[in-house]
TORPA-4810 file (N, C-alpha, C, O; in nm, 3 decimals):
<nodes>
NODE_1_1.860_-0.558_-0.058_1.729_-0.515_-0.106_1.622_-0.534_0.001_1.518_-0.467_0.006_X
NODE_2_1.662_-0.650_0.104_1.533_-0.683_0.141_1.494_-0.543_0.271_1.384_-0.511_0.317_X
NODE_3_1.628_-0.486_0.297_1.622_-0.386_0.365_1.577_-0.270_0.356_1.549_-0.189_0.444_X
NODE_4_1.568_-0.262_0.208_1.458_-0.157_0.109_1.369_-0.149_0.125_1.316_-0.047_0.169_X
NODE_5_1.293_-0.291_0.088_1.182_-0.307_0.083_1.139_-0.294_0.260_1.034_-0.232_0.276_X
NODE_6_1.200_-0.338_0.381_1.149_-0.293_0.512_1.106_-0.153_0.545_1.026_-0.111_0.629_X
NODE_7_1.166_-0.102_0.471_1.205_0.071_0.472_1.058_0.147_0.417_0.998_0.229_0.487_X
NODE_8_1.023_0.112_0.304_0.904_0.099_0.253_0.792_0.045_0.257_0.693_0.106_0.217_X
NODE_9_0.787_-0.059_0.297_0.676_-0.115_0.376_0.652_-0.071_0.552_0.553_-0.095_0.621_X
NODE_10_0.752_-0.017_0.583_0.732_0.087_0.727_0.651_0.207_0.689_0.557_0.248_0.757_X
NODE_11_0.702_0.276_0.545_0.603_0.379_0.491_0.484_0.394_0.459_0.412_0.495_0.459_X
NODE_12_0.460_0.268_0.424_0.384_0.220_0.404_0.257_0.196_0.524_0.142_0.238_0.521_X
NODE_13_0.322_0.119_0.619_0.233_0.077_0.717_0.190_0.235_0.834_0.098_0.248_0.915_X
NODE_14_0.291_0.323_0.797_0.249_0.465_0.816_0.156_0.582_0.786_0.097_0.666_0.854_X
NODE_15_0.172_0.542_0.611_0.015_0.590_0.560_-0.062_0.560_0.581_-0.152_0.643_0.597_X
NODE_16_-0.092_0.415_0.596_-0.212_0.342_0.615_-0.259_0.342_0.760_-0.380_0.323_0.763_X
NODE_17_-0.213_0.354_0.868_-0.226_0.362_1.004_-0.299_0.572_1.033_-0.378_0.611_1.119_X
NODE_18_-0.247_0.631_0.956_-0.230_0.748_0.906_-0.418_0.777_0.859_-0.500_0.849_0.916_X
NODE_19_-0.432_0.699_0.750_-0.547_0.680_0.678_-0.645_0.620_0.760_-0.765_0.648_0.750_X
NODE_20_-0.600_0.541_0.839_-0.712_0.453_0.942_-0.761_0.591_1.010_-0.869_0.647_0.994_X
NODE_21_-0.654_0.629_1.089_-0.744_0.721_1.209_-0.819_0.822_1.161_-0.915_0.872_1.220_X
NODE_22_-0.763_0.861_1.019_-0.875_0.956_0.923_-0.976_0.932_0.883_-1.059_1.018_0.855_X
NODE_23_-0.991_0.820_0.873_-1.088_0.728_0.863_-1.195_0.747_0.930_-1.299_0.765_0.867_X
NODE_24_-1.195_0.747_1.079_-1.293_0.741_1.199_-1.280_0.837_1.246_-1.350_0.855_1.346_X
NODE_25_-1.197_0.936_1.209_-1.230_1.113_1.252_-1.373_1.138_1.237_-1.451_1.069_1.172_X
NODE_26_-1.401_1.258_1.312_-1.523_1.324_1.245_-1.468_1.469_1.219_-1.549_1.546_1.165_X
NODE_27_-1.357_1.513_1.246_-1.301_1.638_1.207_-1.179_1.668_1.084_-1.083_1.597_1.052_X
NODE_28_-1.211_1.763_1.046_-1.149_1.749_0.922_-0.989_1.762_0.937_-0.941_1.804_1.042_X
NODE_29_-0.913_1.727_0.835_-0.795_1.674_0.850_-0.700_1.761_0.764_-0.687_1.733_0.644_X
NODE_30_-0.626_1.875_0.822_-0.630_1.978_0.787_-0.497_1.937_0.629_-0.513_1.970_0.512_X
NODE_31_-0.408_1.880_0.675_-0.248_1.844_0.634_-0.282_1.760_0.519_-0.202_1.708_0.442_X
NODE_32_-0.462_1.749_0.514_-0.460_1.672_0.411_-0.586_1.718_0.298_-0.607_1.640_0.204_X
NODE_33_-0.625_1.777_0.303_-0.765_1.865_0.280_-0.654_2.038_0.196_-0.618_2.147_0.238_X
NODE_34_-0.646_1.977_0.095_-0.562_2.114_0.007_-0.620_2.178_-0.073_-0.582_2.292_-0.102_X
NODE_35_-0.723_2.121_-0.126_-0.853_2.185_-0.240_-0.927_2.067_-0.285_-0.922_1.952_-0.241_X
NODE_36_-1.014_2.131_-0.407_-1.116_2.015_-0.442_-1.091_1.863_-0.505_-1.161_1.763_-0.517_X
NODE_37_-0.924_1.906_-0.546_-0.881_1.786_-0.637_-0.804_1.693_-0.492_-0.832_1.574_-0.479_X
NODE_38_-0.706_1.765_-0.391_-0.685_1.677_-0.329_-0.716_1.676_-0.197_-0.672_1.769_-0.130_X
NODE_39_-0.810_1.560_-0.122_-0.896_1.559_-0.027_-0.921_1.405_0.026_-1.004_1.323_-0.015_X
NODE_40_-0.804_1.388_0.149_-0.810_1.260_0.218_-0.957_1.200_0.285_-1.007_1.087_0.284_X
NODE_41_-0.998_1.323_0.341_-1.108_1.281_0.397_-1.237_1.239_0.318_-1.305_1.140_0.345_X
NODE_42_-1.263_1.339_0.204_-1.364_1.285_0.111_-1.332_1.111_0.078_-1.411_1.020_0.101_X
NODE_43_-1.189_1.096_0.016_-1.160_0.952_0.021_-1.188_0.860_0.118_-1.254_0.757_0.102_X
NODE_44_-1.129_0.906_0.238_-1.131_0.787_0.322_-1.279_0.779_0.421_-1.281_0.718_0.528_X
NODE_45_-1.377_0.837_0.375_-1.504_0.845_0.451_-1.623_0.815_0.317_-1.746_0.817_0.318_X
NODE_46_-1.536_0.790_0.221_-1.671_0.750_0.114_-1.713_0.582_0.118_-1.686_0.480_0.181_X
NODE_47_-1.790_0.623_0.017_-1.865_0.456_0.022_-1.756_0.372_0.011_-1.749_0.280_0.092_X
NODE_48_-1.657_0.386_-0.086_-1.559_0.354_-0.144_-1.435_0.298_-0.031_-1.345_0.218_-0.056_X
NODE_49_-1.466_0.376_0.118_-1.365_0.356_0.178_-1.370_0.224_0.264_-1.305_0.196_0.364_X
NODE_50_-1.441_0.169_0.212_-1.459_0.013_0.343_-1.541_-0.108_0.204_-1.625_-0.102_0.114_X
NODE_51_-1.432_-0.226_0.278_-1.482_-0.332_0.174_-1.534_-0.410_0.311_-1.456_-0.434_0.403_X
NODE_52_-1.673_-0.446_0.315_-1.730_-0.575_0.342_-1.744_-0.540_0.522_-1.730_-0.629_0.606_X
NODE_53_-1.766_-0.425_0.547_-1.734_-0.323_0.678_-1.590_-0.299_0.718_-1.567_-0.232_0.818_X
NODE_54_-1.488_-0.350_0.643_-1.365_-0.294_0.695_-1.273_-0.204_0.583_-1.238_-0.213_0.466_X
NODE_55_-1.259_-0.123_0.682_-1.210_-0.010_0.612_-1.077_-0.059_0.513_-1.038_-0.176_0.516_X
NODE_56_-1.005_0.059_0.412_-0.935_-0.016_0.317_-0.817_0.050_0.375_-0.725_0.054_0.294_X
NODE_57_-0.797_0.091_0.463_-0.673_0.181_0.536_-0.624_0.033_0.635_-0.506_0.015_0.664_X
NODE_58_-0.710_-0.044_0.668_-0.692_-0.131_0.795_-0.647_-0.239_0.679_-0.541_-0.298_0.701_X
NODE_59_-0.709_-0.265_0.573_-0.639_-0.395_0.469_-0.525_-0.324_0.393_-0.456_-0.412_0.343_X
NODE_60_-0.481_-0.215_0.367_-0.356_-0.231_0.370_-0.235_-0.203_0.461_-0.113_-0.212_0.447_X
NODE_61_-0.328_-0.160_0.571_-0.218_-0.157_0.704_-0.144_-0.346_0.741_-0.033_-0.397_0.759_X
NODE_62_-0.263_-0.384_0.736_-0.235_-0.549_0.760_-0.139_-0.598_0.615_-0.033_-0.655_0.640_X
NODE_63_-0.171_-0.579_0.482_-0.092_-0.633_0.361_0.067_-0.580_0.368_0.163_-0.646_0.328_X
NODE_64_0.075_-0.449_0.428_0.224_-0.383_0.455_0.284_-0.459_0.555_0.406_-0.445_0.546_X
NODE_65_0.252_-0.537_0.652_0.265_-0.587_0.751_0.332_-0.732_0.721_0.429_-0.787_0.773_X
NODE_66_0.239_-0.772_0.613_0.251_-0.873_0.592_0.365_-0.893_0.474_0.427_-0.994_0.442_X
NODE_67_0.368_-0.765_0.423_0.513_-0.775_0.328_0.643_-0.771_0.399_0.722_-0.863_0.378_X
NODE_68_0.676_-0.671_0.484_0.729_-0.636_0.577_0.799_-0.807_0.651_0.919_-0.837_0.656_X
NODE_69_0.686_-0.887_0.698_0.775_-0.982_0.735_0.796_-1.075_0.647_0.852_-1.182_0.671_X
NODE_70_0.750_-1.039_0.537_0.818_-1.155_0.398_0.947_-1.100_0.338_1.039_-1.164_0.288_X
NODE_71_0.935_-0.950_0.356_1.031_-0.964_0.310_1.207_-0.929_0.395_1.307_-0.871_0.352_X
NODE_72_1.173_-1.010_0.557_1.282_-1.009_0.633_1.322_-1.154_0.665_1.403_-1.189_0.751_X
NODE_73_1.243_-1.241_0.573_1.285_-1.377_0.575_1.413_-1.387_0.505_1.487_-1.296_0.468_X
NODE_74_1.428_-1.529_0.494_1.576_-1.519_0.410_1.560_-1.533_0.253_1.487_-1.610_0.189_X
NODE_75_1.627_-1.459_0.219_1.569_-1.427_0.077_1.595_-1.564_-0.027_1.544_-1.566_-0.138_X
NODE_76_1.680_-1.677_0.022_1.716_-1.761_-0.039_1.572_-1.894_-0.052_1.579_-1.998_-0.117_X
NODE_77_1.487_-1.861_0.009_1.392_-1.962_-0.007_1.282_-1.896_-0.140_1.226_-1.787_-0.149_X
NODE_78_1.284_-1.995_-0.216_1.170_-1.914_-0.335_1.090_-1.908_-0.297_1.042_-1.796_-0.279_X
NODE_79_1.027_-2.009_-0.265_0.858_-2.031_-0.188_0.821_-1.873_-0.139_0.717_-1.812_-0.165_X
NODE_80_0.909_-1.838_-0.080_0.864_-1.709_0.012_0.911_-1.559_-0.052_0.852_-1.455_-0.021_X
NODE_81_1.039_-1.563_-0.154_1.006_-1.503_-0.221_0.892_-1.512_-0.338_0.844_-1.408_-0.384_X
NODE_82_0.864_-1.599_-0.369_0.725_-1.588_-0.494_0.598_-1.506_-0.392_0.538_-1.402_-0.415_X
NODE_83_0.588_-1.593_-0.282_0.484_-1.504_-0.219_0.502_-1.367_-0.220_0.418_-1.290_-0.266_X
NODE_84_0.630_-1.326_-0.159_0.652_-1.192_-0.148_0.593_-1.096_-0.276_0.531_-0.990_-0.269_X
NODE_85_0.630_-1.162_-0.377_0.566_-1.125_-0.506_0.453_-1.121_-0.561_0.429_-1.033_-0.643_X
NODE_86_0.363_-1.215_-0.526_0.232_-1.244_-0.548_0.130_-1.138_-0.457_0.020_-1.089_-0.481_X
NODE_87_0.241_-1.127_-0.317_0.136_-1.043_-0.223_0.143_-0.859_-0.289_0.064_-0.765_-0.290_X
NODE_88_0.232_-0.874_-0.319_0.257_-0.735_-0.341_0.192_-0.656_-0.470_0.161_-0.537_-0.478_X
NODE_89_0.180_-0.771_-0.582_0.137_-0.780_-0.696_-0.010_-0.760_-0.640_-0.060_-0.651_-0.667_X
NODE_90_-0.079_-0.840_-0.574_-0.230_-0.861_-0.557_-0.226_-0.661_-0.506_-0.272_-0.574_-0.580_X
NODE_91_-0.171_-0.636_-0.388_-0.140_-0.521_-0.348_-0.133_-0.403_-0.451_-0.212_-0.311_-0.430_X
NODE_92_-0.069_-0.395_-0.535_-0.079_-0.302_-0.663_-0.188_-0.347_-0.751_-0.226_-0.255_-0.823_X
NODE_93_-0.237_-0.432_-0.765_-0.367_-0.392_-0.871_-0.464_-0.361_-0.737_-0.564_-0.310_-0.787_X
NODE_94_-0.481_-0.365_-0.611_-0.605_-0.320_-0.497_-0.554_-0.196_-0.532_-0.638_-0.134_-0.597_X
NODE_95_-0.426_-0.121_-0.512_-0.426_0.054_-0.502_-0.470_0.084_-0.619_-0.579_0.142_-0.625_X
NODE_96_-0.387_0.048_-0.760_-0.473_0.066_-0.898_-0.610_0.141_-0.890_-0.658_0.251_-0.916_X
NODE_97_-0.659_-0.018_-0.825_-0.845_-0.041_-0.822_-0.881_0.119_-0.771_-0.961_0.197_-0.822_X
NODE_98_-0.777_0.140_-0.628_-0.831_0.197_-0.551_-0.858_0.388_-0.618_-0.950_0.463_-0.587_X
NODE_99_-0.742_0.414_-0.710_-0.674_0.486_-0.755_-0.735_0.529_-0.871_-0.702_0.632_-0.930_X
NODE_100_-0.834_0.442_-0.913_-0.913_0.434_-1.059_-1.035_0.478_-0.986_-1.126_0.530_-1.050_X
NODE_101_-1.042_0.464_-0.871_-1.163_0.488_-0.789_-1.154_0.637_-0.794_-1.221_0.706_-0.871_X
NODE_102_-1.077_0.678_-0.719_-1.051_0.863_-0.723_-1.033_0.929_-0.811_-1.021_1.051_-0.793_X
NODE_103_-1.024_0.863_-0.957_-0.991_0.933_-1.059_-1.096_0.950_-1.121_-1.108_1.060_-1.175_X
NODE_104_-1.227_0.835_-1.140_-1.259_0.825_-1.242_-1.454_0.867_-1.110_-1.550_0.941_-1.128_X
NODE_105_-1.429_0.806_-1.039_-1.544_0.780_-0.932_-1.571_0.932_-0.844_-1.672_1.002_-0.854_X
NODE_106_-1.483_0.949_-0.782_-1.456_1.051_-0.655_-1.420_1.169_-0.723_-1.472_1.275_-0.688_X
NODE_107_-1.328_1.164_-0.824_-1.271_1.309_-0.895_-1.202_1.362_-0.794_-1.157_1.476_-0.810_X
NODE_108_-1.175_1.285_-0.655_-1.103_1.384_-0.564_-0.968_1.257_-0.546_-0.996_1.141_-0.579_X
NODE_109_-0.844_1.284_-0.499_-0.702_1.187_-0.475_-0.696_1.231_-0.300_-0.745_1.336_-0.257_X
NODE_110_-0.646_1.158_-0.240_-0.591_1.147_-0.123_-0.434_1.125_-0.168_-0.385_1.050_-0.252_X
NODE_111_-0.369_1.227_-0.071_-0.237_1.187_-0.085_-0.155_1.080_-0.041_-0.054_1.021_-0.080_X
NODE_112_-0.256_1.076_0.084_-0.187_0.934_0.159_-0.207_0.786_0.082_-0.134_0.690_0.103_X
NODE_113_-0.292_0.787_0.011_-0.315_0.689_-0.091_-0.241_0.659_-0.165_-0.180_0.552_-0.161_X
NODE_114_-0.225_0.757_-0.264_-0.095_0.844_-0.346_0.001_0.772_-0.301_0.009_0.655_-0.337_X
NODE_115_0.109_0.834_-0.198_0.168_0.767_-0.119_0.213_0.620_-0.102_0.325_0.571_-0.110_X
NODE_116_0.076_0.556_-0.072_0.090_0.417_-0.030_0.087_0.366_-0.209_0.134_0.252_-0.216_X
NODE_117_0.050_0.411_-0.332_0.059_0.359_-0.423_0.164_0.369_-0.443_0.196_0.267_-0.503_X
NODE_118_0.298_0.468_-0.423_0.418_0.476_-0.479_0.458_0.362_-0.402_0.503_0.272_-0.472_X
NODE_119_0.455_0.337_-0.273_0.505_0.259_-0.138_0.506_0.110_-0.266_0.602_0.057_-0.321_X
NODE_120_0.360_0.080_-0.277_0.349_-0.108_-0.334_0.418_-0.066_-0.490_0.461_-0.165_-0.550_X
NODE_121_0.430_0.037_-0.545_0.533_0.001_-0.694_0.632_-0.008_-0.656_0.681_-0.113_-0.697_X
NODE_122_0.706_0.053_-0.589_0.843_0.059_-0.538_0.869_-0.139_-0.476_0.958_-0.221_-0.498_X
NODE_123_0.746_-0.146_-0.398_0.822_-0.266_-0.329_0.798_-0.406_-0.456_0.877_-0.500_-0.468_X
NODE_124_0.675_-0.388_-0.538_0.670_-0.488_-0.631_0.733_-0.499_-0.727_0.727_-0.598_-0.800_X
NODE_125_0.810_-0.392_-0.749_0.938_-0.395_-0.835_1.111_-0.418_-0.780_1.212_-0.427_-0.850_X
NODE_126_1.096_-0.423_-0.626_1.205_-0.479_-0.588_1.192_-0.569_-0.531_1.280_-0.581_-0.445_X
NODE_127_1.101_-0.669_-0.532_1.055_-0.804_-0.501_1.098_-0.892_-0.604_1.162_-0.997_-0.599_X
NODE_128_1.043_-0.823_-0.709_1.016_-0.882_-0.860_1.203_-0.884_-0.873_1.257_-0.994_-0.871_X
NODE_129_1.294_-0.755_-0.885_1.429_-0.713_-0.917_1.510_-0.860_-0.806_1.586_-0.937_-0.864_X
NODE_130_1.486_-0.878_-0.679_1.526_-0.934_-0.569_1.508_-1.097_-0.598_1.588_-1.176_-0.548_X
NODE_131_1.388_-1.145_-0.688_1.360_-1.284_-0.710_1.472_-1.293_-0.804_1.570_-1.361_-0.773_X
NODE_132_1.466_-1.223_-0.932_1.546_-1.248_-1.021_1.699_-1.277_-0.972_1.742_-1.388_-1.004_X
NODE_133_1.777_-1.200_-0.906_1.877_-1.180_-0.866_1.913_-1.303_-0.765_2.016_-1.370_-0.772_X
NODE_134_1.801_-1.319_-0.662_1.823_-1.442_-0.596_1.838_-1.588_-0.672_1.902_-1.689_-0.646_X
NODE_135_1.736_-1.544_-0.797_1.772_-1.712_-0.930_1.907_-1.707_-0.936_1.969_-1.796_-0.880_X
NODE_136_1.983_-1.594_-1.011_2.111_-1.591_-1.072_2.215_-1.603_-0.979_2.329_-1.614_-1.022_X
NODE_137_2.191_-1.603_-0.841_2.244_-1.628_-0.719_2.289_-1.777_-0.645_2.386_-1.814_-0.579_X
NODE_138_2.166_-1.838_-0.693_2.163_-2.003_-0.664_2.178_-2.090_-0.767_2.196_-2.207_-0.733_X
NODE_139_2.177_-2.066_-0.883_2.212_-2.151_-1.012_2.312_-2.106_-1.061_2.359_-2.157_-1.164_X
</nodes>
């Protein structure tokens, strides 16, 4: 599993690296700009797109990063799987947040967002699948 989850958190750290440089474009972004409903750049250049001056493409480029090497530790230590879980968890309610933002705020979706939201369900459900399995493994 934990090789899954590397796999996905590479996808991860792709969108988001992806989203950064869209970010600080000033030209429009063609591969991502499809009509009024879906529109990366409106996303990633709104108010919406930076917490506290840093952009939200750069905090989850760093949180993928940071799953990524949690989850190439050895899976037998809990400590580090619970984190793995906790980070990823915190990680899916930020895209949520982020996701409730474009729906309800922006009226417009970025796909790469999109994207990176499938990226943290996928991995917080095989974090979550991977703890369990590691219990029934050691007891």
């Amino acid at each position: 599993m934990a090789v899954v989850i590397t796999v996905i958190a590479l996808i991860g750290i792709g969108l988001s690296a992806v989203s950064l440089v869209a970010h600080y474009k000033t030209t429009p972004s063609d591969f991502c700009d499809l009509d009024e409903t879906f529109n990366c750049d409106i996303v990633n250049r709104s108010i919406y797109s930076k917490i506290l001056g840093v952009p939200v493409a750069a905090i989850g480029l760093v949180g993928y990063i940071v799953l990524l090497v949690l989850s190439r530790i050895n899976r037998e230590k809990k400590f580090v799987s619970a984190i793995l879980i906790l980070g990823s968890l915190i990680g899916l309610g930020f895209s949520l947040y982020l996701t409730y933002v474009e729906a309800r705020i922006l009226a417009v979706f970025c796909i790469l967002c999109l994207g990176s939201l499938a990226c943290i369900v996928l991995i917080t459900a095989l974090a979550i699948a991977r703890h369990v399995r590691t219990r029934e493994l050691v007891f």
